[in-house]
C-alpha positions in Angstrom: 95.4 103.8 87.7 94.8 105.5 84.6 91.8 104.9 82.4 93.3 105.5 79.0 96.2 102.5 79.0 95.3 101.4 76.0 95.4 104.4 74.2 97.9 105.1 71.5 99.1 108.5 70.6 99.8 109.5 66.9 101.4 112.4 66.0 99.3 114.9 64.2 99.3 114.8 60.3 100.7 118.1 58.6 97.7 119.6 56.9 100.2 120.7 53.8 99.4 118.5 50.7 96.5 117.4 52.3 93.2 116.9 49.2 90.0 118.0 50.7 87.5 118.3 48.1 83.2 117.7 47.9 82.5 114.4 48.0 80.0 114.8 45.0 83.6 115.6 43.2 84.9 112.8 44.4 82.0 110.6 43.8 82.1 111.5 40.3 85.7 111.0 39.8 85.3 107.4 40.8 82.2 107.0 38.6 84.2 108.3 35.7 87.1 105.9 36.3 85.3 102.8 34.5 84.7 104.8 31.2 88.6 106.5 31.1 91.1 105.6 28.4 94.5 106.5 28.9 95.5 106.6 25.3 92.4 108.8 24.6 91.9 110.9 27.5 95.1 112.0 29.0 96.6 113.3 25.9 93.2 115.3 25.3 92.9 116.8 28.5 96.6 117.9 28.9 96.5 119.2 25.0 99.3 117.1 24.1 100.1 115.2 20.6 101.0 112.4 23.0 100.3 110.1 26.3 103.6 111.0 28.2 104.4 107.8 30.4 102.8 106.4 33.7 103.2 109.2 36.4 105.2 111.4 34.6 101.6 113.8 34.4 100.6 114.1 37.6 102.6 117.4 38.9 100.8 119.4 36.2 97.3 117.7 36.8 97.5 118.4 40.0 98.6 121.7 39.4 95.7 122.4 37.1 93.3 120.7 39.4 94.6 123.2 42.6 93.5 125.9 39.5 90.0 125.0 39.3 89.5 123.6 42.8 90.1 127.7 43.6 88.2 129.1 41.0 85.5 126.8 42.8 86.2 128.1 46.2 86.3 131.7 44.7 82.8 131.2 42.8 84.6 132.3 39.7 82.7 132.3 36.5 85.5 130.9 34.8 85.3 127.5 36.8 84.5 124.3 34.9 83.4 121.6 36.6 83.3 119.2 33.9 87.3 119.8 33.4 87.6 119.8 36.9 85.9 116.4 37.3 87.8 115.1 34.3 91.2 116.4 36.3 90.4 114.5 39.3 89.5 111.4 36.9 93.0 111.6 35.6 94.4 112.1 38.9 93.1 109.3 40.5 93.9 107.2 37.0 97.7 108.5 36.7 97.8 107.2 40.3 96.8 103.6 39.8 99.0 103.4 36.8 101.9 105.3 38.0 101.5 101.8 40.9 101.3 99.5 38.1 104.1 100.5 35.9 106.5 101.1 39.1 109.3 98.0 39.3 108.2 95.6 42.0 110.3 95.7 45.3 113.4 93.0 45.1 112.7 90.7 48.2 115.1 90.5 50.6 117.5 87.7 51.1 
């Protein structure tokens, strides 16, 4: 009799795409959610005349994001952390309202 029955196997997770980052980054991020305006913010962090729509940011955030989370890894002197926390504010923001603005799912009849 085995002892492990009641085991379930998963498959392992690809580690592409995968976010690792300090959890004082993270912590920070979330802390900053409460005092983020959409309107205000995105547009000045993405150096845009205008707050493009719901989701349709995130690619480059992210993009710029991957930027400064390797100048952190590289110890450049270029990194700024205060941009870098403000990306990750925005990422996690575009998120939610990327969720919000999507058309509910149709039920099924």
């Amino acid at each position: 009799m085995n002892n492990a029955t009641n085991v379930i196997q998963f498959r392992a997770r690809p580690r592409t795409g995968e976010l690792r980052r300090p959890g004082t980054l993270i912590r920070a991020a979330r802390e900053g959610q409460r005092g983020w305006r959409r309107d205000r913010d995105l547009p000045r962090l993405l150096h845009s005349d205008r707050c493009p729509a719901p989701g349709m940011a995130l690619s480059r955030l992210r993009a710029e994001e991957q930027i400064q989370n390797d100048m952190r890894l590289e110890k450049l002197a270029e990194y700024d952390i205060k941009r870098h926390v403000l990306l990750v504010i925005a990422i996690l923001a575009e998120m939610r309202a990327a969720i919000a603005a999507a058309p509910p799912a149709s039920a099924a009849i």
